[in-house]
N, C-alpha and C positions, 0 to 999 in steps of 0.2 A: 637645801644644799648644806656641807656642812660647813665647819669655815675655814677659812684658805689662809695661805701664810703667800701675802705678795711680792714677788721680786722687782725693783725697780732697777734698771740697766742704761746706762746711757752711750754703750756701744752694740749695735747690730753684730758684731763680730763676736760677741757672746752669748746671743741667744742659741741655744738648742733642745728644743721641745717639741713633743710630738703633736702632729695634728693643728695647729697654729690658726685658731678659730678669733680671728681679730678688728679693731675697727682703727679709725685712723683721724687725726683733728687737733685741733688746738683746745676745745673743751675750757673755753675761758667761762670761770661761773661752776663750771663742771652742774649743769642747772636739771631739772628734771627731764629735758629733751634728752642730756646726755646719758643722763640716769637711766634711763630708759634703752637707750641703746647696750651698754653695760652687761642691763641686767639680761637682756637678750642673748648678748652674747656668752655670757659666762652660764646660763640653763645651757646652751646649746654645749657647746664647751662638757660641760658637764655631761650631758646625755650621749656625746659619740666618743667621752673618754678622751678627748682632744685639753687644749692649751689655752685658756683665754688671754686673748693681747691687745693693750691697750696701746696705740701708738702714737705717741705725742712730743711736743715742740720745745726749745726752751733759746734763745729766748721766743719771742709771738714771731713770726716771719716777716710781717714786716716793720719790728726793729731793723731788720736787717737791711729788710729792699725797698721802704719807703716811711723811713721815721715820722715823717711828718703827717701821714695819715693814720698811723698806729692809733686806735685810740683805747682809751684811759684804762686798761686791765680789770677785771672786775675779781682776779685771783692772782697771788705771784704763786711762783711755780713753785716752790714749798707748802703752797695752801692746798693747790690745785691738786697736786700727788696726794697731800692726805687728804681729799674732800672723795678721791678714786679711790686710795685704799679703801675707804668705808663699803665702795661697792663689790670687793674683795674678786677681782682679776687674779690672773693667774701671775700675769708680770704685766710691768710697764716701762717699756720701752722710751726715755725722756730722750729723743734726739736733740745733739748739739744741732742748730741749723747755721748753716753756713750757706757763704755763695754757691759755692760746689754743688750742694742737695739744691740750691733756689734753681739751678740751672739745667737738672734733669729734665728732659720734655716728659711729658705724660708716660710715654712707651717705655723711654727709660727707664723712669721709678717705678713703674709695675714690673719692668724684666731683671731690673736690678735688684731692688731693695725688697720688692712681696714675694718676689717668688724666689729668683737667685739667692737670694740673703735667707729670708723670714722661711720661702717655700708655703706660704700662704696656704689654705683649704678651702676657707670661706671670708669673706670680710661684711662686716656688715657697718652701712653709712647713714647719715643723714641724710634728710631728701634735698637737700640744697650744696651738698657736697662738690666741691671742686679741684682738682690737684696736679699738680705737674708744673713748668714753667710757666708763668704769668698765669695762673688757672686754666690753664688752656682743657683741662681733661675733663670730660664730664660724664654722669651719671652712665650715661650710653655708652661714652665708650669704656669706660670701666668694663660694663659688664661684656663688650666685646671681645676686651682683653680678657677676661676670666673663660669664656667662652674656647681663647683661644690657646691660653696655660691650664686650664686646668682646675681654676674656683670659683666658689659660688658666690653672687655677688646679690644683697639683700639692702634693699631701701625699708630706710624706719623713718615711717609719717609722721609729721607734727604733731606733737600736743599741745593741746589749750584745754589753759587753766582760765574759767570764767571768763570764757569769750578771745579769750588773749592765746594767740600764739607764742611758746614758751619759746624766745631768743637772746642770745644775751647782748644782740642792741636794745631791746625792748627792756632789760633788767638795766641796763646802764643808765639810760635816759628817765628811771623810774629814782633810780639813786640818785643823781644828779639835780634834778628837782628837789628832792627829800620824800619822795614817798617808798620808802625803805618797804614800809608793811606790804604795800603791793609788790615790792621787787622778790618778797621772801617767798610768795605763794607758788613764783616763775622758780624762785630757787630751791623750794626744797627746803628750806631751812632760814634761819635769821640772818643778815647780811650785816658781815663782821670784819674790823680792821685792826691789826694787832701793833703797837709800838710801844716806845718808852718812855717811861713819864722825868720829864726833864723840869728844872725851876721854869717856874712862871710870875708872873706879876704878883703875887701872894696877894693880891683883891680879893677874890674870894673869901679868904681867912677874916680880912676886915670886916667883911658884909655879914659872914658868920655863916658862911658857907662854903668851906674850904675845898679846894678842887685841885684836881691832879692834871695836869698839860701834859698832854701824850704828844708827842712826835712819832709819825708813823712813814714808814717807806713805800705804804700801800699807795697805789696811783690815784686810785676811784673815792673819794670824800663823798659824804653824801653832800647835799646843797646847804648852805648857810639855814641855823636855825635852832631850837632845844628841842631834844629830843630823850624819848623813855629809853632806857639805856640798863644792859645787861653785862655784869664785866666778872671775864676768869682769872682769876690770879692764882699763883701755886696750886692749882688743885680747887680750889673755892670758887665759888658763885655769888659777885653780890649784885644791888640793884640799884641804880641812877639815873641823875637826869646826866647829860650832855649838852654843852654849845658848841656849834661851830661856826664860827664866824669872825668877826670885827672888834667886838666889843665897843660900838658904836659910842654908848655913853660915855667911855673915855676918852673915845679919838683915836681908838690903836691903827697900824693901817698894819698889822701882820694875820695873816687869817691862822685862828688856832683852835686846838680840841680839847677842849677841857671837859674834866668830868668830876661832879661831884658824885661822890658815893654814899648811901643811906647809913645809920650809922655804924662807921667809920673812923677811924683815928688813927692806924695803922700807918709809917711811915714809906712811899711809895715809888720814892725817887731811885733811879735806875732803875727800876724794876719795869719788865717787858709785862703788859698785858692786853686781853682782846677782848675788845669793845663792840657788843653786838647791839645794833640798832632796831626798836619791839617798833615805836612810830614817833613820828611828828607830832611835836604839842603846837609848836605856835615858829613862826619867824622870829628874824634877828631884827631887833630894832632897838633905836636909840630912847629914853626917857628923860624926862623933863631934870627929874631929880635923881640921887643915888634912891631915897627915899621911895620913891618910886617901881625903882629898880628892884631892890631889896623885897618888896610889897609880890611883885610880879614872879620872884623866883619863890616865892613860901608859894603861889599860887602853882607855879611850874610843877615842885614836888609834889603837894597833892595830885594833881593831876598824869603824874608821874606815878605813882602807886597806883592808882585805880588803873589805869591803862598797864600795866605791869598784872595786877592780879587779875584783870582779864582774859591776858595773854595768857598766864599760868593755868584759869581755868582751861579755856580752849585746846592749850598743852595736853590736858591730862582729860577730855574727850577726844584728845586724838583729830580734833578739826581742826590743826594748825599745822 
């Protein structure tokens, strides 16, 4: 296919395109499962001369309809658009969710919004897909209602990656731990959080190992710990370790993300960057001495390079 130039819209009252060959979801992680859907739909799209449409959320729903069970986003909705442009749609449709759409019954939002509105042709879903008020709608009867408007209703089967069903509770619970490297394999790619590097305790500078304190708006931290660490700035690639955690040997009680970069001396305060996570060296923990400390992070770097020029191999076979 060749490549597409994609519209993203955040009112239905503006879409109009022919053929409207679309899928529907929150797509948090936007991870291979979704990837996959995507790419589905945009060959097909392509082949009947139709519209591919991607049709998604902002904020998650339930922000809206139960905060408290929402849990920790694995993309904000800026990431999550450009992680879908890469799969290059035709448009994407970022609905505002409101109570009004949380309140449709199933019958509704298909007689409403896929077909009244969009006029739908085909949609293609997840196999675990749900939609309508309190999820009330399911696979079945989706395809009932398609049945009975007019489109074609296609389920896209799990994939698993080495044994693992690709889901993004499965990808969250892998971050959350710290094992990032198995979360990337569910993602598709490296799993990355983007903030500002704000003053921090300038410790690092003393120890001789200067580091940069990101504050980031991203929900999802990976788990307490150092980690091999990949960072874009302006246009650039460089390579480090990361902490996240306590800084236990001093007593801090604020959990924070520091990054040291290879070398580096570049000044990096204000500056937004994103910090991709390659794997886990070791946990957070407290040490006897600074001495100690100091001793532990020259061993972190090393370790930090070898696992970095690993990753780069594997990059460049294509097995990553």
């Amino acid at each position: 296919m060749g490549p597409r130039t994609m519209d993203v819209i955040t009112d239905l009252g503006a879409f109009a395109k022919p053929l409207p060959i679309m899928t529907i979801g929150n797509f948090d992680g936007v991870h291979l499962g979704h990837q996959a859907i995507f790419r589905t739909l945009c060959q097909r799209a392509h082949d009947v001369g139709g519209t591919s449409l991607v049709l998604t959320f902002d904020p998650h729903p339930l922000k809206v309809l139960a905060p408290e069970r929402c849990p920790l986003l694995i993309t904000s909705t800026a990431k999550k658009l450009s992680i879908i442009r890469e799969c290059r749609p035709d448009v994407v449709v970022c609905l505002p969710f409101r109570q009004e759409l949380a309140d449709l019954t199933p019958e509704m939002f298909v007689e409403d919004v896929l077909v009244g509105t969009i006029g739908v042709r085909e949609i293609y879903v997840g196999y675990n897909f749900a939609f309508g008020k309190g999820r009330q709608g399911s696979i079945a009867l989706l395809q009932e209602l398609g049945q009975r408007y007019g489109f074609g209703v296609h389920v896209i089967e799990p994939i698993a990656v080495e044994g693992h069903v690709v889901s993004s509770s499965m990808i969250r619970q892998w971050i959350q731990q710290g094992s990032v490297d198995e979360a990337a394999l569910l993602l598709g790619r490296l799993y990355s959080i983007a903030g500002i590097v704000v003053e921090g305790y300038q410790q690092g500078r003393e120890l001789g190992f200067p580091t940069a304190n990101v504050h980031s708006p991203d929900e999802l931290i990976p788990g307490r710990g150092v980690y091999a660490v990949i960072v874009d700035w302006r246009d650039q690639r460089y390579e480090g370790v990361a902490n996240i955690g306590f800084n236990p040997t001093f007593g801090r009680t604020h959990l924070s993300l520091e990054i040291h970069l290879f070398n580096f001396s570049q000044q990096l305060y204000g500056e937004t960057i994103e910090v991709s996570f390659v794997k886990k060296i070791r946990d957070e923990r407290a040490f006897p001495s600074v001495t100690d400390l100091v001793k532990q992070i020259g061993q972190d770097v090393e370790t930090a390079h070898t696992l970095l020029a690993t990753y780069h191999r594997h990059a460049a076979l294509g097995s990553i």
